[in-house]
N, CA, C and O atoms as a GROMACS GRO file, in nm:
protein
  388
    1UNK      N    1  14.824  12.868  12.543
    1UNK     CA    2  14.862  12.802  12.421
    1UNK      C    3  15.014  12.809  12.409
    1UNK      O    4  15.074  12.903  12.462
    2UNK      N    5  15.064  12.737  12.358
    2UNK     CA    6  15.250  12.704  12.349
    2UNK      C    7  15.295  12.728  12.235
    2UNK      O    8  15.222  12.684  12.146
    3UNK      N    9  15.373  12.773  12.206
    3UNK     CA   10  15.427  12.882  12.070
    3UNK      C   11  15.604  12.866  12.076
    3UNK      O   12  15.676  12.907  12.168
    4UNK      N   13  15.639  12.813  11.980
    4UNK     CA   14  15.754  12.813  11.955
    4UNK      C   15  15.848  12.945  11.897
    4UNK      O   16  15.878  12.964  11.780
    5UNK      N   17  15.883  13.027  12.011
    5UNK     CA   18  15.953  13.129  11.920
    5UNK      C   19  16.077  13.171  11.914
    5UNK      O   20  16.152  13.195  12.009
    6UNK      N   21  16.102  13.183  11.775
    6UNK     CA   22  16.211  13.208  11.739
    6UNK      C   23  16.269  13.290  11.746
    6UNK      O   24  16.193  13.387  11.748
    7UNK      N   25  16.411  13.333  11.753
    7UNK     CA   26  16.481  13.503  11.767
    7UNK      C   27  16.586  13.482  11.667
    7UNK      O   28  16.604  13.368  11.623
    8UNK      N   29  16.663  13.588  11.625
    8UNK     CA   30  16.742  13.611  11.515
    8UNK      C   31  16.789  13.815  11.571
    8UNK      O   32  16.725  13.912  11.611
    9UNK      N   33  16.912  13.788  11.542
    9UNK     CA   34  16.980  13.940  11.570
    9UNK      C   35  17.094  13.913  11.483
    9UNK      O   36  17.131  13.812  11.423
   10UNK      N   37  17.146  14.051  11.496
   10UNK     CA   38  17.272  14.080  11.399
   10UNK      C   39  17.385  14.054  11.450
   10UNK      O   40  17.403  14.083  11.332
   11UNK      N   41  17.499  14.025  11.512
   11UNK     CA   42  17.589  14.002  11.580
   11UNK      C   43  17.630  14.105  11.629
   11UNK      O   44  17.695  14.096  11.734
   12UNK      N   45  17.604  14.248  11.563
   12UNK     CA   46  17.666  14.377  11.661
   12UNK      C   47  17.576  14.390  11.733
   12UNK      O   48  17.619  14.461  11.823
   13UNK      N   49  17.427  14.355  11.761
   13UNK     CA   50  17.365  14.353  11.869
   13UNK      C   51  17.371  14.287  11.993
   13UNK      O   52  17.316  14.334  12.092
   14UNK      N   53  17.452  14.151  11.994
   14UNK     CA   54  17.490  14.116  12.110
   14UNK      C   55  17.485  14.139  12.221
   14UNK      O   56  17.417  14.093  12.312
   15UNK      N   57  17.582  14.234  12.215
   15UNK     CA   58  17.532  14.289  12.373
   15UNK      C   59  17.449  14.348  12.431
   15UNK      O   60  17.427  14.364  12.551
   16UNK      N   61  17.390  14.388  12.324
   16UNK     CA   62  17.291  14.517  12.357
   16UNK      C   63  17.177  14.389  12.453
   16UNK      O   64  17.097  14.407  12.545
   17UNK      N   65  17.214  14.278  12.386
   17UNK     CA   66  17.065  14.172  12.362
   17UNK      C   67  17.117  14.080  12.533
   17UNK      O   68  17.062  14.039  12.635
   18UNK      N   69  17.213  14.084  12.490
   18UNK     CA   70  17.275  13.967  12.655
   18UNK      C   71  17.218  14.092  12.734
   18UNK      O   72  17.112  14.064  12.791
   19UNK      N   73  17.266  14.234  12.755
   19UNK     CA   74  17.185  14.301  12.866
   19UNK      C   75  17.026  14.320  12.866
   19UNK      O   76  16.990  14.365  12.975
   20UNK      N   77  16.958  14.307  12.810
   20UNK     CA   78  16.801  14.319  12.779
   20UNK      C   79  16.793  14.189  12.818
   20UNK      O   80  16.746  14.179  12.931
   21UNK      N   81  16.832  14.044  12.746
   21UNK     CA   82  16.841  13.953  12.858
   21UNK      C   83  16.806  13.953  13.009
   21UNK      O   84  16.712  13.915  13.078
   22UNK      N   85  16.926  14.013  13.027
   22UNK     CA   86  16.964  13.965  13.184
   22UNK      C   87  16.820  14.078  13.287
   22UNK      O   88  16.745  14.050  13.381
   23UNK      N   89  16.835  14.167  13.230
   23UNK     CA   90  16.722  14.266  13.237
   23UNK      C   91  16.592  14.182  13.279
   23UNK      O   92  16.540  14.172  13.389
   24UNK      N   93  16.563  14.134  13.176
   24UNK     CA   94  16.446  14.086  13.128
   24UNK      C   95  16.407  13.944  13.258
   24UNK      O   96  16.319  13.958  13.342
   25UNK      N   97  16.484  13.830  13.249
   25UNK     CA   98  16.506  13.796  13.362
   25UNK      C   99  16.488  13.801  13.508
   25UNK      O  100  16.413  13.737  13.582
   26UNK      N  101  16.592  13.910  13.536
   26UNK     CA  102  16.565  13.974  13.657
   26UNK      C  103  16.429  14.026  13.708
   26UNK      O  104  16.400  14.006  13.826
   27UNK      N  105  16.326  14.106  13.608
   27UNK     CA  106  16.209  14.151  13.624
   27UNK      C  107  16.154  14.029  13.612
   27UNK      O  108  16.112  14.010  13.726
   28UNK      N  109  16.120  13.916  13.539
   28UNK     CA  110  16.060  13.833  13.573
   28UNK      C  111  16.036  13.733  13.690
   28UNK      O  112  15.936  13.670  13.725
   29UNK      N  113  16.170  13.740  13.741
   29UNK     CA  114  16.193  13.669  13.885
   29UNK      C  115  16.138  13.792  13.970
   29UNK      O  116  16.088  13.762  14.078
   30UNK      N  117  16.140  13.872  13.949
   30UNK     CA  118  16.041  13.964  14.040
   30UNK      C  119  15.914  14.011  14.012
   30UNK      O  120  15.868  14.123  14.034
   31UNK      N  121  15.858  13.908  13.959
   31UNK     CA  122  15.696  13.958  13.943
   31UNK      C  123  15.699  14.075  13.860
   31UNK      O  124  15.582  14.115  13.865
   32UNK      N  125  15.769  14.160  13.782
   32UNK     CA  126  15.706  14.245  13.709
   32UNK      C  127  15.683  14.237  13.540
   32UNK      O  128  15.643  14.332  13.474
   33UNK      N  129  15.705  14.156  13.505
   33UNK     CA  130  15.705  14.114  13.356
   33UNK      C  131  15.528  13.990  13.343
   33UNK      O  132  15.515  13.873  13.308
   34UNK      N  133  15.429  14.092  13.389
   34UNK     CA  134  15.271  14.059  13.427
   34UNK      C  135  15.252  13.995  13.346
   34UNK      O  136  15.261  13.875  13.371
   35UNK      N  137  15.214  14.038  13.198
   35UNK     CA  138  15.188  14.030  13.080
   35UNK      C  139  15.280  14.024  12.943
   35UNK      O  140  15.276  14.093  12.842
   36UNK      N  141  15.381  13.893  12.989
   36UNK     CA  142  15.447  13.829  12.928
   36UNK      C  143  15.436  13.715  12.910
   36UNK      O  144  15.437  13.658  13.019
   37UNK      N  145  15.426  13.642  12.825
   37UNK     CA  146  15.446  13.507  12.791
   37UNK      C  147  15.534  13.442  12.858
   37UNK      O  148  15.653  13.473  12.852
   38UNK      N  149  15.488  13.341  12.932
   38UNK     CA  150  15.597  13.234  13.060
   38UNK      C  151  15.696  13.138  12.932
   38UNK      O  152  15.647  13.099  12.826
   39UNK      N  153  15.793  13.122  12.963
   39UNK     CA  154  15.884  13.040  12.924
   39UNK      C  155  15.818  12.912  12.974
   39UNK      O  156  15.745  12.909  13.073
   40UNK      N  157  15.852  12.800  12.895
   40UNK     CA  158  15.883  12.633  12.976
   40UNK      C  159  15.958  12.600  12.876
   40UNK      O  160  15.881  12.558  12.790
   41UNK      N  161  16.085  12.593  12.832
   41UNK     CA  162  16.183  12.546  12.789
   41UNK      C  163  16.289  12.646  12.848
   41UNK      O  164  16.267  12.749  12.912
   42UNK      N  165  16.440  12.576  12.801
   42UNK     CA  166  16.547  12.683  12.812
   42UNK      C  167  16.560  12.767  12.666
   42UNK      O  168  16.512  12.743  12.556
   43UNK      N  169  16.626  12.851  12.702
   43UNK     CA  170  16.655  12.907  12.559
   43UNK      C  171  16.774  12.875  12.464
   43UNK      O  172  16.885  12.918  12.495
   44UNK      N  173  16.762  12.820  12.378
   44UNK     CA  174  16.844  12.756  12.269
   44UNK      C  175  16.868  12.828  12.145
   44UNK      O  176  16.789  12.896  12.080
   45UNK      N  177  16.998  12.802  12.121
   45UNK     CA  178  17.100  12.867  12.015
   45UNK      C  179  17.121  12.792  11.946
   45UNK      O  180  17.180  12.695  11.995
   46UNK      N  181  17.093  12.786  11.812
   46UNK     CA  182  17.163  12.714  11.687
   46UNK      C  183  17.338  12.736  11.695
   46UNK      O  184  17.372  12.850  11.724
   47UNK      N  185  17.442  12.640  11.673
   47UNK     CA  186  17.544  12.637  11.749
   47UNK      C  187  17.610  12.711  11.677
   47UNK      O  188  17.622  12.644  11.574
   48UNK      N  189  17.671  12.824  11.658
   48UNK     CA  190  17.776  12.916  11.561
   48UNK      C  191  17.685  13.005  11.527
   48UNK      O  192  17.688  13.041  11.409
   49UNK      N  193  17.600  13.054  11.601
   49UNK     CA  194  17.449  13.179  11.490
   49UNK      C  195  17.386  13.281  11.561
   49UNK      O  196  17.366  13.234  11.673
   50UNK      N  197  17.364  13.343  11.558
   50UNK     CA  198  17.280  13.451  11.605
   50UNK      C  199  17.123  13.418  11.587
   50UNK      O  200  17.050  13.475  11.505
   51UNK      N  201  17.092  13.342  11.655
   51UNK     CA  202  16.958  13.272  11.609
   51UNK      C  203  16.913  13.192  11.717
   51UNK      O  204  17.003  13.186  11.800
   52UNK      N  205  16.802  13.123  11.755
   52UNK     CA  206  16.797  13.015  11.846
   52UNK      C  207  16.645  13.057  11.864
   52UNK      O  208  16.591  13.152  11.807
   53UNK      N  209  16.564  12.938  11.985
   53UNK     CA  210  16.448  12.964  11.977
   53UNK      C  211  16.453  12.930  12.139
   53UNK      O  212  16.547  12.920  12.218
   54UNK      N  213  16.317  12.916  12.153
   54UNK     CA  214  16.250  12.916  12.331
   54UNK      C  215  16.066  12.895  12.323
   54UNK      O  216  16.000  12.942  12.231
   55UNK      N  217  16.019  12.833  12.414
   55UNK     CA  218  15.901  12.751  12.385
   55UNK      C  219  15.848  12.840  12.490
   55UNK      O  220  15.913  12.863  12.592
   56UNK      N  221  15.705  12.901  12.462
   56UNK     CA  222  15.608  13.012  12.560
   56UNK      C  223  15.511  12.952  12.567
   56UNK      O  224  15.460  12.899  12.468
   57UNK      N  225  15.458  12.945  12.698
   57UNK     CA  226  15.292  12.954  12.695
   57UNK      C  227  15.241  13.068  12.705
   57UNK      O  228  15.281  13.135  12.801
   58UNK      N  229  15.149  13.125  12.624
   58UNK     CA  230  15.091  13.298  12.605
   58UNK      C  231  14.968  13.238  12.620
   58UNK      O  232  14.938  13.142  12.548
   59UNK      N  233  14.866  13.296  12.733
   59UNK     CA  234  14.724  13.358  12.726
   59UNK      C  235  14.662  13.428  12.583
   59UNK      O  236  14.556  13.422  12.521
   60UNK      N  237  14.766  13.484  12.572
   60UNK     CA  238  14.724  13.556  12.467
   60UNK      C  239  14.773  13.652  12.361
   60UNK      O  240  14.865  13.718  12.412
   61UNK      N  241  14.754  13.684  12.250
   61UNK     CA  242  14.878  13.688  12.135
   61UNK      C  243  14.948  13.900  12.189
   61UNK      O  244  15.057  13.949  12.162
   62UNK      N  245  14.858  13.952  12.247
   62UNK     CA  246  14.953  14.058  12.300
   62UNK      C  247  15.046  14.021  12.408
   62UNK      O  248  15.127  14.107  12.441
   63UNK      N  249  15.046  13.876  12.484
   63UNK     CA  250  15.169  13.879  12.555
   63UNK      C  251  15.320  13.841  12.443
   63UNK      O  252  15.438  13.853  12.475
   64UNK      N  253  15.265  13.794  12.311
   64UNK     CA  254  15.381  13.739  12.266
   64UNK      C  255  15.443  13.889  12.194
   64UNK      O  256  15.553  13.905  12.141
   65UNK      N  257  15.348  13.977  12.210
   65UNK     CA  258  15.366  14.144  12.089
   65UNK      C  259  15.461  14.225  12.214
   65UNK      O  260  15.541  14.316  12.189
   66UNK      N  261  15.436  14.177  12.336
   66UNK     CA  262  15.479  14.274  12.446
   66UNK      C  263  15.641  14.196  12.450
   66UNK      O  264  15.739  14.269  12.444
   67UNK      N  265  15.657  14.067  12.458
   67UNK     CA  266  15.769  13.994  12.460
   67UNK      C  267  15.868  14.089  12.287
   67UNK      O  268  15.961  14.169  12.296
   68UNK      N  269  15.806  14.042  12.164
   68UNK     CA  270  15.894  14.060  12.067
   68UNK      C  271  15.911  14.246  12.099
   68UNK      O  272  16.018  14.283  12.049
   69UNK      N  273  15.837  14.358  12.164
   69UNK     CA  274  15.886  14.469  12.151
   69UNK      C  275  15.942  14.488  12.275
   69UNK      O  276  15.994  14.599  12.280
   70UNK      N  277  15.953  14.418  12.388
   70UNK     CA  278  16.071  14.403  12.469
   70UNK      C  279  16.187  14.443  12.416
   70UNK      O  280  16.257  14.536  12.457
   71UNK      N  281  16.213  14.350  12.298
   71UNK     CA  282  16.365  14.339  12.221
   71UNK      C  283  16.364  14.452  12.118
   71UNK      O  284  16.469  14.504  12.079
   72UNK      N  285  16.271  14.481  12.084
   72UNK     CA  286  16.275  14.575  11.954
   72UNK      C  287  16.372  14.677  11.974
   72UNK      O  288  16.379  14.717  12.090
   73UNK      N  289  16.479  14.750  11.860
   73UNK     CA  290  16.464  14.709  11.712
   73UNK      C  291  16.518  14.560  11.725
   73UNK      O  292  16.433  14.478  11.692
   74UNK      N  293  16.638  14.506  11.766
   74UNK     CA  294  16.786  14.477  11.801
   74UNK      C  295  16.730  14.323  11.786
   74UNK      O  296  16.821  14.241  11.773
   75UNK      N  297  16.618  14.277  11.786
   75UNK     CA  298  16.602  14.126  11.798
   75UNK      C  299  16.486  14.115  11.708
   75UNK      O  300  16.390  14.192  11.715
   76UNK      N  301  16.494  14.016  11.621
   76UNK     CA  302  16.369  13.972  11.567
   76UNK      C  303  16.315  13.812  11.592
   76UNK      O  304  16.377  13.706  11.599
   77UNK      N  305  16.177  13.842  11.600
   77UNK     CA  306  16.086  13.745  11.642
   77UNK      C  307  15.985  13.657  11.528
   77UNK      O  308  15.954  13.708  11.420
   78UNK      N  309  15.957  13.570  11.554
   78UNK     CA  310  15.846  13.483  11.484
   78UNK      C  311  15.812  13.364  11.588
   78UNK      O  312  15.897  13.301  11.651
   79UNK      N  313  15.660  13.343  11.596
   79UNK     CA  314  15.628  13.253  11.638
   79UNK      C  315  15.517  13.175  11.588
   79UNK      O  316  15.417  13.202  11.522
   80UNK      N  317  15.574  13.052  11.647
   80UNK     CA  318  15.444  12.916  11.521
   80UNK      C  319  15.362  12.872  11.698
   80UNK      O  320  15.418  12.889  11.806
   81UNK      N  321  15.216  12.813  11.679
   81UNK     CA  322  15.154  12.752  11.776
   81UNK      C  323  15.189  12.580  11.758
   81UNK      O  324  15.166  12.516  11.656
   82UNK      N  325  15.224  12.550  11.830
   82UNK     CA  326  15.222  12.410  11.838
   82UNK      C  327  15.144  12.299  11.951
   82UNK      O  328  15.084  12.359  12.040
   83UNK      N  329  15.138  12.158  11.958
   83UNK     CA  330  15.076  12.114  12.059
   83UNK      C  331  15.090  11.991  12.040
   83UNK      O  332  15.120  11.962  11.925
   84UNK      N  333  15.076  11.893  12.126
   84UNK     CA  334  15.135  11.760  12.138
   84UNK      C  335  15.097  11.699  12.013
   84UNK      O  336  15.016  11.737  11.929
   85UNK      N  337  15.161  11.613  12.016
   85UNK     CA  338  15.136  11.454  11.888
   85UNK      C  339  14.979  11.427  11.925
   85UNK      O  340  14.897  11.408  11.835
   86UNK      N  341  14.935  11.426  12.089
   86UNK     CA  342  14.860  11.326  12.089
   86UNK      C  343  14.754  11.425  12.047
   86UNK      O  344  14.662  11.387  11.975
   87UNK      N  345  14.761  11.546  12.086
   87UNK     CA  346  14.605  11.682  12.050
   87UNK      C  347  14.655  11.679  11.931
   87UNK      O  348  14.557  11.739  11.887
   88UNK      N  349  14.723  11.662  11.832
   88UNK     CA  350  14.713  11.640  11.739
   88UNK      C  351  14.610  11.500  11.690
   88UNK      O  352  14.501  11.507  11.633
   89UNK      N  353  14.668  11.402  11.724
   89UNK     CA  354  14.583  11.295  11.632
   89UNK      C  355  14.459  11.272  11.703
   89UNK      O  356  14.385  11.205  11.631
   90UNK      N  357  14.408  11.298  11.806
   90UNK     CA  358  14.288  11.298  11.874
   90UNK      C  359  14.204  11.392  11.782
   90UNK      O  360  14.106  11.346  11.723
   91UNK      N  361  14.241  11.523  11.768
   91UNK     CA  362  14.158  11.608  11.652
   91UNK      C  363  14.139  11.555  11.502
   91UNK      O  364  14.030  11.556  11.444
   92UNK      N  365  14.255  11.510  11.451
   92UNK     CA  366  14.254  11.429  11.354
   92UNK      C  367  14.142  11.301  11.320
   92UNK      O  368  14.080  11.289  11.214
   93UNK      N  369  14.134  11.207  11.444
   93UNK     CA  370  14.041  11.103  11.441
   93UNK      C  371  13.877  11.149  11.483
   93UNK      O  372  13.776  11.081  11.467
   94UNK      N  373  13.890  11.312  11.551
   94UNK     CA  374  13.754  11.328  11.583
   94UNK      C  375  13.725  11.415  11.424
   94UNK      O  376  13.618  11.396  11.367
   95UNK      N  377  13.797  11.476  11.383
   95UNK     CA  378  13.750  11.507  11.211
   95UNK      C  379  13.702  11.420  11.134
   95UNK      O  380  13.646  11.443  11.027
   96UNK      N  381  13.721  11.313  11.183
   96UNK     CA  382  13.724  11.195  11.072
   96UNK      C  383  13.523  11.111  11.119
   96UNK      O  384  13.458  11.032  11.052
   97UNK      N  385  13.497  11.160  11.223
   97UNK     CA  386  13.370  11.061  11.261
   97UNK      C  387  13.255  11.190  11.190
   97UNK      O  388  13.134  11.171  11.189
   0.00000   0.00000   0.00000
């Protein structure tokens, strides 16, 4: 399922967060980040903010709990489920018969 999630930090966390980043990364290009939620977007910054989001596909809602305490305290998380226009109105018109 694909989940839009969001991050938000304080600005003195920065760095702490670019190295947990790069961290984070690295273990994933090496197979050890198992039971994490896969990225398919890039990760995006609202332009001037400590904020930005990134699009996951999660199996399942402890890969998205293992992702937000990755970052913990230093980053905060929220995520919404989303899914195309078209699984949208296809459910829509099959509610309707």
């Amino acid at each position: 399922m694909l989940f839009v999630a969001y991050w938000e930090m304080d600005p003195e966390h920065l760095d702490d967060n670019i190295a947990t980043y790069q961290k984070q990364m690295a273990e994933r290009k090496e197979g050890k980040l198992v039971n994490h939620p896969k990225p398919v977007s890039d990760n995006y910054v609202f332009s001037g903010e400590n904020r930005g989001f990134r699009i996951f596909d999660a199996e399942n809602l402890t890969q998205l709990e293992n992702l937000k305490f990755y970052y913990h305290p230093k980053m905060r998380w929220t995520f919404e489920p989303i899914c195309t226009a078209e699984e949208s109105i296809t459910a829509y018109l099959k509610s309707k018969k």
